[in-house]
C-alpha positions as CSV (number, residue, x, y, z in Angstrom):
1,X,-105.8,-41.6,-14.3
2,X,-104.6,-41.2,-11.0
3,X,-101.5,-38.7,-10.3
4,X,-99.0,-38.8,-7.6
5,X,-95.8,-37.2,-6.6
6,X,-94.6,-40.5,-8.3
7,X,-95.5,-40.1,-11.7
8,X,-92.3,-39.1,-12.8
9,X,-90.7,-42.0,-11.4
10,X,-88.0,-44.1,-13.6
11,X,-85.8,-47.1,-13.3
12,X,-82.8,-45.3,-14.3
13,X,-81.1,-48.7,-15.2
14,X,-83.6,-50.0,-17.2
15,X,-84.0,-46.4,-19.1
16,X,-80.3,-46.7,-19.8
17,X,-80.5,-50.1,-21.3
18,X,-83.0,-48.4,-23.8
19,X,-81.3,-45.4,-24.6
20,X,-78.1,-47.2,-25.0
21,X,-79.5,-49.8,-27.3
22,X,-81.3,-46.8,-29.3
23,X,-77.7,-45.0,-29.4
24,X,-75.8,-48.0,-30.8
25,X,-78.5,-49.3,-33.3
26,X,-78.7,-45.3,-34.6
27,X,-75.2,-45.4,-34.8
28,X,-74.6,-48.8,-36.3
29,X,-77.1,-49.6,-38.1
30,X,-79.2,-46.9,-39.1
31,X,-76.8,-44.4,-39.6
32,X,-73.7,-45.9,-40.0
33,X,-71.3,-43.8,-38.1
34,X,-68.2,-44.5,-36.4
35,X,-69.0,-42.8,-32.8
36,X,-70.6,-39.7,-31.0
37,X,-69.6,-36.0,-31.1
38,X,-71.6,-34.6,-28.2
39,X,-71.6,-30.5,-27.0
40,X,-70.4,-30.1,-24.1
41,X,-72.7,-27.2,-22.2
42,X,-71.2,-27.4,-18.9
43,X,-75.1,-28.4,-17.9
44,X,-77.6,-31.6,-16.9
45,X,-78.2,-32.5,-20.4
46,X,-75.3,-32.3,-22.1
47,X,-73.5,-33.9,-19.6
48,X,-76.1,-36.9,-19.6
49,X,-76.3,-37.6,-22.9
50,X,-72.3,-37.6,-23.0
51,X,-72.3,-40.2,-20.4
52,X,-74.7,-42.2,-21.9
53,X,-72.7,-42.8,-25.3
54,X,-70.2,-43.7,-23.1
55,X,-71.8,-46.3,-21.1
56,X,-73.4,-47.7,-24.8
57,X,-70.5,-47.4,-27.4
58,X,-67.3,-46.7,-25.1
59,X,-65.2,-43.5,-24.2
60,X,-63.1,-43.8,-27.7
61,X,-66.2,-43.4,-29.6
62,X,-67.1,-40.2,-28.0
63,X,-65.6,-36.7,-28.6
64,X,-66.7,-33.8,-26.3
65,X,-66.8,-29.7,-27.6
66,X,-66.7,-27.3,-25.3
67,X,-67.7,-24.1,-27.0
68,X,-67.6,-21.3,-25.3
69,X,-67.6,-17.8,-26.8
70,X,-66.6,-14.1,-25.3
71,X,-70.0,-13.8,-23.3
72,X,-70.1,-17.3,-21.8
73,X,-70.3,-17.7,-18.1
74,X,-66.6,-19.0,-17.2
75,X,-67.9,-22.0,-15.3
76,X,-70.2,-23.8,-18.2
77,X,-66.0,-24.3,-20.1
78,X,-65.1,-25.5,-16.5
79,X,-68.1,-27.6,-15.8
80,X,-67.8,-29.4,-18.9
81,X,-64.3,-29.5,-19.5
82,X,-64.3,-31.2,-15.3
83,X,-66.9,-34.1,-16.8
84,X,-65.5,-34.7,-20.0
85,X,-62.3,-35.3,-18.1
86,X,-64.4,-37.4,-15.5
87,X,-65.9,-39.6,-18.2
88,X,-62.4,-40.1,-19.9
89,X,-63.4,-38.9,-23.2
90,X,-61.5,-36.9,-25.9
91,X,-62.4,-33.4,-26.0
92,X,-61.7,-29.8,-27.7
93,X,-62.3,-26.4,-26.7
94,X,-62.9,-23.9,-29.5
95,X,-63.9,-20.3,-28.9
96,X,-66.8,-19.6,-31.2
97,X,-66.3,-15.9,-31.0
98,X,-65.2,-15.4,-34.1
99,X,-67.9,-17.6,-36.2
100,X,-70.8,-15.8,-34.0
101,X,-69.0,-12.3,-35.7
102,X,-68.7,-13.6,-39.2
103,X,-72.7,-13.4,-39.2
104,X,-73.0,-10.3,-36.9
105,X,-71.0,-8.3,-35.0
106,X,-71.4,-8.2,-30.9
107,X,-71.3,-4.5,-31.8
108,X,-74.3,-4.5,-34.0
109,X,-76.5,-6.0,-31.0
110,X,-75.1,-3.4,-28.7
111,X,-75.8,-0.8,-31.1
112,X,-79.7,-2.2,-31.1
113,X,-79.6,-2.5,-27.7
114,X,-78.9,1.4,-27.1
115,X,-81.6,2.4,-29.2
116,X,-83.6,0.7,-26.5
117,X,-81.4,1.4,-22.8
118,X,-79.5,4.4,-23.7
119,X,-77.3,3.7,-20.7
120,X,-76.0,0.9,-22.7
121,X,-73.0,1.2,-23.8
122,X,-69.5,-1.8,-24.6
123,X,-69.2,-4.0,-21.6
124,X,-72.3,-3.4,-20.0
125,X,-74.2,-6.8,-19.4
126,X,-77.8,-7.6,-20.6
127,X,-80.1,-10.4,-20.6
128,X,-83.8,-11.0,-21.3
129,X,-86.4,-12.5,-18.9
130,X,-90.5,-12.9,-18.3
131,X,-92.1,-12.6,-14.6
132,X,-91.7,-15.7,-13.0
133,X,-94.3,-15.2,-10.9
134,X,-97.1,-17.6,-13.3
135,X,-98.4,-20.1,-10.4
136,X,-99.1,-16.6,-8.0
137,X,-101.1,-14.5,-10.4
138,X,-102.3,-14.0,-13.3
139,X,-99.8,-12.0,-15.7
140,X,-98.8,-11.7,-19.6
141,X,-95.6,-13.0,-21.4
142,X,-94.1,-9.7,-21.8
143,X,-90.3,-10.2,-22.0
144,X,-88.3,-7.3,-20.4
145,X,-84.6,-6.2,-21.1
146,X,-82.7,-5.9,-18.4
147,X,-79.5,-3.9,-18.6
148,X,-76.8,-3.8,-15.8
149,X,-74.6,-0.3,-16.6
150,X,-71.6,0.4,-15.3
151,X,-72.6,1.1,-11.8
152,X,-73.9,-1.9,-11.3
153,X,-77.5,-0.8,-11.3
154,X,-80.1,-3.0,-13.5
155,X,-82.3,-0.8,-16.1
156,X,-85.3,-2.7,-17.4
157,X,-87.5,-2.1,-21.1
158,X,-90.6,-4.0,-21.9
159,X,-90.3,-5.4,-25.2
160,X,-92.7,-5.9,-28.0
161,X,-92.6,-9.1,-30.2
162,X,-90.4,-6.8,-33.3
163,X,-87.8,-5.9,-30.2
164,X,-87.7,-9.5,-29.0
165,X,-87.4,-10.9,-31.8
166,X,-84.2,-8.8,-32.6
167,X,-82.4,-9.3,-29.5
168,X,-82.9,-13.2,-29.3
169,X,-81.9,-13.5,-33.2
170,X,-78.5,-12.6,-32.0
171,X,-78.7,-15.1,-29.4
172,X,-79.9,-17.8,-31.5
173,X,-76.6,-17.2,-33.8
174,X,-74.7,-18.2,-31.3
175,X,-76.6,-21.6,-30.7
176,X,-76.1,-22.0,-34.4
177,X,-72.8,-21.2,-34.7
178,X,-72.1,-24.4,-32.0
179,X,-74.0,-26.6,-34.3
180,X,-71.5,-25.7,-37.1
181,X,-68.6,-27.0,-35.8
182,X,-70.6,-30.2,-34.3
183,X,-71.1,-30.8,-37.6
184,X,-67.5,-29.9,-38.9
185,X,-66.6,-32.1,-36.6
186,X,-68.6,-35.3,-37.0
187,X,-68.7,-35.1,-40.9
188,X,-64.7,-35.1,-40.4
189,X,-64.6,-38.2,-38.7
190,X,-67.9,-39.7,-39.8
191,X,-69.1,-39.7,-36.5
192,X,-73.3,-38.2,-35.9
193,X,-73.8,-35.5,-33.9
194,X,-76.2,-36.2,-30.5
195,X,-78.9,-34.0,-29.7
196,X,-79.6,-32.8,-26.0
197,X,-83.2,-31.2,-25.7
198,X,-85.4,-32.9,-23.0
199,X,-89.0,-33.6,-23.3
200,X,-89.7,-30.4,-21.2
201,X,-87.9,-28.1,-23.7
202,X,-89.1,-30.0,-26.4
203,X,-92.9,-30.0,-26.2
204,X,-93.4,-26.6,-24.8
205,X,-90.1,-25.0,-27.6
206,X,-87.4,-24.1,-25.3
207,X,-84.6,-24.8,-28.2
208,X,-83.2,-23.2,-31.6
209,X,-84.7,-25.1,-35.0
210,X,-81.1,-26.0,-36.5
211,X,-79.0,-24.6,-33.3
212,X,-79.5,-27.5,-30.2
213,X,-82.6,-28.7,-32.3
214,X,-80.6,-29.4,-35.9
215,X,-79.0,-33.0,-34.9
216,X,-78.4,-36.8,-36.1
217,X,-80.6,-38.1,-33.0
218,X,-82.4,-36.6,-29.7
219,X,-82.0,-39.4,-27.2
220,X,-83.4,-37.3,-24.3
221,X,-86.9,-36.0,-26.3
222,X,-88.6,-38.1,-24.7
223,X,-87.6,-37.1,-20.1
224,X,-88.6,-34.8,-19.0
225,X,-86.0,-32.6,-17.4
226,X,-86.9,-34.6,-13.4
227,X,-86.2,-37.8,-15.5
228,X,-83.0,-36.3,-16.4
229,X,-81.7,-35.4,-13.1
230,X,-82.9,-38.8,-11.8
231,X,-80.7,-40.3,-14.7
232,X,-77.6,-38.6,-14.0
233,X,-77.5,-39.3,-10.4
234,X,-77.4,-42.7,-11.6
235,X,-74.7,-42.2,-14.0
236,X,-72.6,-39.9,-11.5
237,X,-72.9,-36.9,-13.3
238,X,-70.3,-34.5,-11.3
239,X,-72.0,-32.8,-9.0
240,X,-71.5,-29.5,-9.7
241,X,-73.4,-30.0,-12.8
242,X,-76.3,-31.5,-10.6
243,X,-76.1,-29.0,-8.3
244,X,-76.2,-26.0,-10.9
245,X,-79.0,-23.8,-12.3
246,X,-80.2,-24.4,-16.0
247,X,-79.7,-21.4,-17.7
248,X,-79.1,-21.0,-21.4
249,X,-76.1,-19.1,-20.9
250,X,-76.5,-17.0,-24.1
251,X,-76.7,-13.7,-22.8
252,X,-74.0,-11.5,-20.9
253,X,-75.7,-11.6,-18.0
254,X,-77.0,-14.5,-16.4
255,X,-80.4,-15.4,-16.4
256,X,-81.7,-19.0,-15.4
257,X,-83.8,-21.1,-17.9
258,X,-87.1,-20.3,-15.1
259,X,-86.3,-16.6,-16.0
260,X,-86.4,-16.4,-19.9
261,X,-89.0,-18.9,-20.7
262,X,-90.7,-21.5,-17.7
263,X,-91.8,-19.3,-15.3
264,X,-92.5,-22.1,-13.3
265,X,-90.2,-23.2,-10.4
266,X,-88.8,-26.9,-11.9
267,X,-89.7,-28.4,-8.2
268,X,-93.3,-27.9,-9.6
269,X,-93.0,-27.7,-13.6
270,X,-92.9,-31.1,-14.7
271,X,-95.3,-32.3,-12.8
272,X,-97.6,-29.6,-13.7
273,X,-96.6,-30.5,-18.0
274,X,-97.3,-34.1,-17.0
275,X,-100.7,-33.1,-15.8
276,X,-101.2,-31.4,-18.8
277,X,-100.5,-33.7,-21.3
278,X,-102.8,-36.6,-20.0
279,X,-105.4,-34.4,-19.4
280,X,-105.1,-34.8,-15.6
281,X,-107.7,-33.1,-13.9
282,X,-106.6,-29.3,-12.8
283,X,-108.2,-30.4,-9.4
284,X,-106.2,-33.3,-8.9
285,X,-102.9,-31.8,-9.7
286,X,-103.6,-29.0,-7.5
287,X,-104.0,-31.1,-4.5
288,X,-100.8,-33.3,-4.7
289,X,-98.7,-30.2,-5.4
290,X,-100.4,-28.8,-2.8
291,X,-101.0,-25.9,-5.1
292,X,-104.4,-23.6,-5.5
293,X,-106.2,-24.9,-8.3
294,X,-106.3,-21.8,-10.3
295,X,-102.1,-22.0,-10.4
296,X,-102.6,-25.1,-12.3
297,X,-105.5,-23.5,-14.7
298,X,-102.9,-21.0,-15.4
299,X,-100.2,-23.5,-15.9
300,X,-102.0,-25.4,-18.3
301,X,-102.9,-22.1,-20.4
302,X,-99.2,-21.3,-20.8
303,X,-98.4,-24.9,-21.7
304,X,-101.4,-24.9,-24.4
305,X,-99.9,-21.6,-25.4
306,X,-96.6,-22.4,-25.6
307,X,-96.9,-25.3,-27.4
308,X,-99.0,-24.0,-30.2
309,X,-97.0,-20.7,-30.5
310,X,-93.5,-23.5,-31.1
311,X,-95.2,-25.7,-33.1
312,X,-93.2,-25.1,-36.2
313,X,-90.0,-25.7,-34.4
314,X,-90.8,-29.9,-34.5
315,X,-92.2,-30.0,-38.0
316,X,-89.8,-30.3,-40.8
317,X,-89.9,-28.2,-43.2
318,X,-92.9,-27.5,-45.5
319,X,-92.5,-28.9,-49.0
320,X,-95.2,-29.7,-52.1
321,X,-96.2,-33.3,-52.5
């Protein structure tokens, strides 16, 4: 197949025909719910999929949470509070501080984390990232710790897969804890509860099996993230939504979505995933990204990777026949 710079090319009108006729017909007829309850992130996808119910089933079918807790950065509430406001929809703020406690305390993580940084201590800031450096050389997924103390200075720690998987289990209860009062929510009022992972996250695993992945519907599984940005445009997604990073804002100090788990610069990645999964020829894709072709050998490796390591996140569970 050929492959251009326009491959990722929709008619954002006629997408939103289908995804509205796939929201009301889930709604209506499959599911037989009264309206939307949507998560309000205070980024792209959240904010597209909330203006999408609105163009299919109308503003007083869809109810926005913004749910922010202690850690948050300040301007996802504001974001997303601005667009639910901009859409005209009903919406809640609830800090989910105290549910993300209930299962384990901030202080327990920090108490793991010192083990690891002992210049760690209560109100330092911390995130986790891999080199984002994949399309310039050749490098391993090793995830580092960094640690900002109290002087402002950043202390890194390579971690292995037991010290990873430690610190992002704490993460991932806050991504659950959302999806518990989505569903308080929607089961109150009988309304389903709309998912908001892209294709991009989707295929290659960037989301939490029952956090942002445990919904009624995924609407957006199948854009990539380009298609969502091209989407939203259309839709007049505020711009300071457009205009911000993707990050998953789950860690005290920021880190973008590139950072923690792409390592590819999104000007590039979705083209490169598109190559990828029609089997486009590494040559071909290197020339219209204008791109060595040994970036896009290494591209595709991490993709294949990627995908295999995250398979279990899109299966449902395992049961005997």
């Amino acid at each position: 197949m050929s492959f251009d710079l326009n491959v990722l090319k929709i008619n954002p009108e006629q997408e939103l025909k289908k995804l509205s006729q796939f929201i009301v017909e889930q709604m209506r007829v499959i599911l037989k719910r009264k309206g939307i309850v949507v998560g309000l992130s205070g980024g792209i996808d959240s904010a597209c999929i909330a203006a999408i119910a609105v163009h299919a089933i109308g503003k007083d079918k869809v109810v926005g949470l913004v749910l922010p807790e202690k850690e948050s950065n300040p301007v996802s509430k504001e974001f997303a509070v601005k667009h639910a406001e901009t859409l005209g929809i009903e919406y809640r703020t609830i800090d989910i501080t105290p549910t993300v406690e209930s299962v384990s305390g901030y202080s327990q993580r920090d108490e793991y984390i010192q083990t690891l940084v002992p210049e760690y201590k209560e109100g330092c800031k911390y995130n986790i990232s891999l080199p984002t450096d994949l399309l310039e050389r050749d490098s391993f997924n090793f995830y580092n710790l960094q640690v900002q103390i109290s002087n402002g200075e950043i202390r890194k720690k390579r971690l292995n897969l037991e010290e990873f998987r430690a610190i992002t289990s704490f993460a991932n209860i806050k991504i659950r804890s959302r999806m518990l009062h989505l569903y308080a929510e929607s089961e109150k009022r009988s309304f389903l509860v709309a998912g908001t992972t892209n294709r991009t996250e989707f295929f290659l695993g960037d989301f939490c099996k029952y956090g942002d992945g445990g919904t009624d519907i995924e609407p957006l599984s199948y854009l990539y993230k380009n298609q969502i940005y091209q989407l939203s445009e259309y839709l007049k997604v505020i711009q300071e939504i457009i205009d911000r990073q993707p990050s998953p804002d789950t860690f005290s100090l920021p880190v973008s979505d590139q950072e923690f788990f792409f390592r590819i610069p999104f000007d590039k990645l979705d083209y490169l995933l598109y190559g990828w999964e029609h089997k486009v020829p590494e040559k071909e894709v290197a020339s219209a990204l204008n791109l060595p072709e040994d970036a896009v050998i290494r591209a595709y490796k991490d993709f294949a990777s990627k995908h295999r390591a995250t398979a279990h996140l899109r299966e449902m569970p395992h049961t005997l026949e």
